[in-house]
N, C-alpha and C positions, 0 to 999 in steps of 0.2 A: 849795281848794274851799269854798261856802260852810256855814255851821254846817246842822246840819238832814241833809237825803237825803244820801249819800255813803261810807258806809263798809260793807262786807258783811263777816259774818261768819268766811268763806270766804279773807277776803283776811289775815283775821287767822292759819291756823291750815294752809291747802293753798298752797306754790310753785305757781308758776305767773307767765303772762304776761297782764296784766290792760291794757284798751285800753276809755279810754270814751270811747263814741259820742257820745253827746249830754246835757245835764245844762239843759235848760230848768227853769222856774221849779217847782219840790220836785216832778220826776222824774229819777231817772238811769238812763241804758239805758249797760250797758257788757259786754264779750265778756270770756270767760275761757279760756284753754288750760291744764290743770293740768299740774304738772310730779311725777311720781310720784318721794317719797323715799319713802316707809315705806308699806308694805301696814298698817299698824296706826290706830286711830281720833287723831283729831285729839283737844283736848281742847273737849269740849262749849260752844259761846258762844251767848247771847240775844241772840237778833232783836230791834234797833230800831225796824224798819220794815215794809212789807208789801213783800213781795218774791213778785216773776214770773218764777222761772228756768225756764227751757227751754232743754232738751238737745240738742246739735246733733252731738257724736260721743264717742266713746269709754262708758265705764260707770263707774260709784260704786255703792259701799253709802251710805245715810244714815240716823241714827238721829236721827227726828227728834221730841222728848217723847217717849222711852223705847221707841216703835216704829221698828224696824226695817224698810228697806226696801230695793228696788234699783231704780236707777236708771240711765237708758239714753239713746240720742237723741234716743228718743219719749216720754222724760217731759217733764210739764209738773207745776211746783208749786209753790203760795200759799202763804204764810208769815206770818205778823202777828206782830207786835212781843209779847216773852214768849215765845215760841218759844224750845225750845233744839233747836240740833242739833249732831252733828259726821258727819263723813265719813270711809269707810277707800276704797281702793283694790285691795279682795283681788286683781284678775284681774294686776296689772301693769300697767297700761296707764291712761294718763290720759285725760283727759275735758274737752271743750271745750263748753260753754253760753254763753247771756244771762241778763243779769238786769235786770229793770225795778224800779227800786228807788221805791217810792210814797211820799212822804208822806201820813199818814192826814189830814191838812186838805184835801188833792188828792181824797181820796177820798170823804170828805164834802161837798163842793162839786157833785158830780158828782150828777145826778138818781139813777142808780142807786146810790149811795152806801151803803145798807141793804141792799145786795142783795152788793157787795165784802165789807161786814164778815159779813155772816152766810156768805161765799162762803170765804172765808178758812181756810188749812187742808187747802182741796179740792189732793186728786192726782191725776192722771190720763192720759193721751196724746195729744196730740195727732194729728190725724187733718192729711191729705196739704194741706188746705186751707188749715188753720194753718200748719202746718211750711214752707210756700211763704210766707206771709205773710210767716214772721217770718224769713226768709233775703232776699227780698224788703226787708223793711225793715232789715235790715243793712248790705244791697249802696246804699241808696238813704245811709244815716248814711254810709256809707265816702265816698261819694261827696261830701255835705255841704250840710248843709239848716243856714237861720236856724234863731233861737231859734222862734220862730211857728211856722213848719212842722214844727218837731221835734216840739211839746206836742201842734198838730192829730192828724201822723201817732198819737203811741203812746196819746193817746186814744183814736183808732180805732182802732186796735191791741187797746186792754184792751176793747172793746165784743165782738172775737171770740173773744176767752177766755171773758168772761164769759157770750157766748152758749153756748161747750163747755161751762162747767163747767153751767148748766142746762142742758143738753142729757143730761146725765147724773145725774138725779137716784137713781138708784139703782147703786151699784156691782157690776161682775162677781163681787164676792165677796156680794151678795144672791144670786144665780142659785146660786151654790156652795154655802152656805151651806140654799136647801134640796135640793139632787142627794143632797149625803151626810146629810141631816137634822140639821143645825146642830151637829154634834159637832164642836167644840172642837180637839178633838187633830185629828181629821181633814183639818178645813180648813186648822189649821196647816203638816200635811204636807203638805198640795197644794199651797197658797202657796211651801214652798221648794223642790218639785221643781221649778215652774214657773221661779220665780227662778234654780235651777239652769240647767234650758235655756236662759233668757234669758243668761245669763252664757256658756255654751256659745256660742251664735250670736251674742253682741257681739265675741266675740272677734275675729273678723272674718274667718274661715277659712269664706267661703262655697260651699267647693267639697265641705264634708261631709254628707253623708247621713241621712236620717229616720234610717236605720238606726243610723250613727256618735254623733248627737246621742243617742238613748236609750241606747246602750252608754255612753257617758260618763256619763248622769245615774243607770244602772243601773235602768231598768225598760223595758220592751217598747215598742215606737212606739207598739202602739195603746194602751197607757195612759196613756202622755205624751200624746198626740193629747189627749186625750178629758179629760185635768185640767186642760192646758192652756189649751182652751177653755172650760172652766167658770172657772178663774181668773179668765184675763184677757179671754174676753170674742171671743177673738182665733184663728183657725186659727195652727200654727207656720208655714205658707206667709207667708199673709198679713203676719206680726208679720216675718219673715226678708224677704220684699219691702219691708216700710217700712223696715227697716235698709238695704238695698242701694239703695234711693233716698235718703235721706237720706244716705249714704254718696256714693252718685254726686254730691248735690248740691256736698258740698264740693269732689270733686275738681274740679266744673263752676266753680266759683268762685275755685278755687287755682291751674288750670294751665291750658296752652292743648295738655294731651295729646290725638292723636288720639282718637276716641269708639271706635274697637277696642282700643283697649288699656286704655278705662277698663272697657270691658265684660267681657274679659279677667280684669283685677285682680277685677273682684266677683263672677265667678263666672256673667255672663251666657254664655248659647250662643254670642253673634256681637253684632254690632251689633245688627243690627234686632231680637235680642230684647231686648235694652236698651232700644231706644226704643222698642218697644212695651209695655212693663212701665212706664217712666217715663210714656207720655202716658195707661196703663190709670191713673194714678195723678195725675198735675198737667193732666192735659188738655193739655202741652204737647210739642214734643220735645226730646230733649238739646240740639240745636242753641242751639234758640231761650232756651231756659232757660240757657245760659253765657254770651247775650249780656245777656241781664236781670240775669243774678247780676254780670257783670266789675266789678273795682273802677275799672277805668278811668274817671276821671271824660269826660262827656259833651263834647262840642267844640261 
């Protein structure tokens, strides 16, 4: 691989099964599947590069500069070179993402280029738009683009990140921050209840109950309800729906299972609420979305 873009962090310190897409002139986009040894933290490595990972199943913790976070297959997050992070695996379960790995000359080239560096850092989730792109642009890499078409594609690519990450100039933790009047200890504990839920519901046992998820996190639904959306921003419906799509996507992408048995596995009613949860959601329906997503290349 040439000197420059090409080595993650990640690859240095988590197992796993590592598979790159495309590596045009100083970007690399490559997929990861982790392979879970140890519930315990990797040991801390600085970031080279600017790096775009986006989660596409399973959950991580990441401490990244001394904060602690969790992350899931709706996270999306920017990283610049001096970054330290490392990653634990508390739930058991591994975790598959991308990562577009930038050179910072790439990015300074780029008319918005002051707008990446000051952007850099930002964390957040991607919303149903995104999350379609960038499975979309996966199934299009598997399939196999020249060098030309690769750089075009994941430039426009980082155009609709960068429109999310301004799209969200103020974070769910503003909103939180004044509900309990900016107490410190307070918001801390709202943050890990919430993280606790989210860790409950990645697990992927989508057949349990408002009721079931606050008995595990130990406090009442309607308080969970009500911190959860200050947190993140997010109803637990809504957050628990973009898991079970993004969930559906893969299995759209991996198998050619009947569409009742994928609906089945995640907890949908029947079919049709499946694909009506999936088109309230991508505009599209399962069908059509696993013939988008197939790695099949085109004849």
């Amino acid at each position: 691989m040439p000197e420059g873009v090409g080595s993650d962090p990640r690859r240095k310190t988590t197992p796993g099964r590592w598979r790159v897409l495309g590596h045009p002139e100083g970007i690399l986009i490559y997929e990861v599947r982790c392979i879970v040894e140890s519930h315990g933290w990797t040991e801390p490595v600085v970031e080279r590069f600017y790096n775009l990972i986006l989660g596409r199943s399973g959950a991580y913790r990441r401490r990244l500069n001394g904060r602690t976070a969790f992350s899931d297959a709706t996270s999306v997050l920017l990283t610049r070179p001096g970054d330290e992070m490392s990653v634990s695996h508390p739930l058991g379960c591994g975790d598959s993402y991308t990562c577009v790995q930038v050179d910072p000359a790439v990015l300074a080239e780029r008319p918005d280029g002051t707008r990446w560096l000051e952007t850099a850092g930002w964390e957040g989730t991607s919303d149903a738009a995104l999350d379609l792109a960038h499975r979309l642009l996966i199934a299009e890499f598997r399939r196999g683009l020249d060098r030309f078409e690769m750089a075009e594609r994941l430039h426009r690519f980082l155009d609709g990140v960068l429109g999310l990450a301004d799209a969200r100039t103020e974070p769910p933790e503003a909103d939180l921050a004044r509900a309990v009047g900016r107490r410190p200890a307070t918001q801390a504990a709202h943050r890990r209840l919430a993280d606790r839920a989210r860790e409950v519901l990645t697990a992927g046992d989508f057949s349990l109950g408002l009721d079931e998820v606050a008995r595990k996190v130990g406090v009442s639904p309607h308080h969970l309800s009500r911190v959860f959306h200050r947190v993140t921003g997010s109803s637990l419906t809504a957050y628990r729906n973009r898991l079970r799509v993004r969930a559906v996507l893969d299995a759209l992408a991996e198998d050619a299972r009947p569409l009742r048995a994928v609906a089945a596995e995640h907890g949908f009613a029947d079919q049709a609420h499946l694909t009506r949860v999936v088109r309230d959601h991508l505009g599209h329906p399962p069908a059509h979305l696993r013939r988008l997503l197939t790695r099949t290349r085109p004849t």
